[in-house]
N, C-alpha and C positions, 0 to 999 in steps of 0.2 A: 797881585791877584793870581790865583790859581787856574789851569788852564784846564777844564775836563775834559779828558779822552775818550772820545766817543768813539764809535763806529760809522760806516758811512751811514747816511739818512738819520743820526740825532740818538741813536737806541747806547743806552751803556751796554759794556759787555758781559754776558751771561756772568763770567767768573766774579766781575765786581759787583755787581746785583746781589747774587749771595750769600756774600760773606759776610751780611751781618744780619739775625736773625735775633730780633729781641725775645729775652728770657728775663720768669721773674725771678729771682732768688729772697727765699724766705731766711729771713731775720731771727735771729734771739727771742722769745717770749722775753716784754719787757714790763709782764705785769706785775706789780708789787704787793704782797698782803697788807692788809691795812690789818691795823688796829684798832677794836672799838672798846669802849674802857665803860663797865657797869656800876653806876655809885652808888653812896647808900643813901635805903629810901630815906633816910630825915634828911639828906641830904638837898636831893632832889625834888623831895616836896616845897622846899623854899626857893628852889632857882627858876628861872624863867629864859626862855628859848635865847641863846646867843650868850648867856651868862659866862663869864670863865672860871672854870671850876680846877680842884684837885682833889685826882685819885689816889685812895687811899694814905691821905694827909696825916706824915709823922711815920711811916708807917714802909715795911720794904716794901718795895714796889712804886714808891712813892713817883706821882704823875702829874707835872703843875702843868696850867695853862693853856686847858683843855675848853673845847666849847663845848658846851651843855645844851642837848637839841629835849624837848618835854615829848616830842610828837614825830613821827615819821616825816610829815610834811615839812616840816623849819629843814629837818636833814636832806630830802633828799631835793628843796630847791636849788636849781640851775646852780645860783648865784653861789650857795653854799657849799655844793655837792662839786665844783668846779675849783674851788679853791683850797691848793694841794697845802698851803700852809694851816690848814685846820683839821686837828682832830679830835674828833669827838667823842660824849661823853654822853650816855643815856640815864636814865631812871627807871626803865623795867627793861626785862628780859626780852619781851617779844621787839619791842621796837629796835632793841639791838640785834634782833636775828633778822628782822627786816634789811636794816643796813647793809647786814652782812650778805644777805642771798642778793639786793641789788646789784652789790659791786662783785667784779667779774675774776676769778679766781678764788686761792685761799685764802680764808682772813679768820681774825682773830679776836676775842671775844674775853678780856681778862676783867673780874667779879673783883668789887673791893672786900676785904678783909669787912667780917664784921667779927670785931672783938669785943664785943657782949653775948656770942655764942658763942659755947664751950660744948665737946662733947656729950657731957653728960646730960643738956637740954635736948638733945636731940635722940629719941628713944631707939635701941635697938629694934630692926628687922625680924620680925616673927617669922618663922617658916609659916607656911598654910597647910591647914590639916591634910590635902592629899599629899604632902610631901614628907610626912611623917611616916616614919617607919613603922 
């Protein structure tokens, strides 16, 4: 056993008193961006919440073994939202920007390829008449 060095009458000495003065020290940011992966709607219209899906199947980017949330609520419970081995996979746009403004930091939001659009379906940008010369 150790024998403490007091002073007379029980008091420690000023000097030992304080030298030690707890401090916090701040840490690393150790948040991670997450990725949320947007499918296609024929996709999505057949799956149902917890289903495991793949993004953009056959395809670059390709992404297996993904959960498939239908609704914000299946994503953001406890149970699911807590388990860091699943990542998920939406069916509309808004529900994946939910996700995303949820969870805390940057994160990331990658669209599947729809390869039955080509640019020519998709109509050039008209100026508006006050922007005409």
């Amino acid at each position: 056993m150790h024998k403490r060095i007091t002073r007379a009458g029980g008091q420690r000495s000023p000097e030992r008193a304080l030298r030690f003065l707890p401090q916090f020290v701040t840490l690393e940011d150790r948040s991670v961006p997450s990725t949320f992966y947007l499918i296609e709607p024929g996709l999505a219209a057949t799956r149902n919440n917890g289903d495991i899906v793949t993004f953009n199947a056959g395809a670059p980017g390709e992404q297996t073994g993904l959960t498939f949330s239908k609704d914000f609520a299946f994503y953001n419970n406890p149970i699911n939202k807590g388990d860091v081995s699943k990542t998920f996979a939406f069916g509309a746009l808004n529900i994946a920007l939910q996700a995303a403004t949820a969870n805390p930091g940057a994160d990331e939001i990658k669209v599947a390829a729809a390869p039955h659009l080509s640019s020519s379906t998709i109509p050039p940008r008209r100026a508006s008449p006050s922007t005409r010369p």
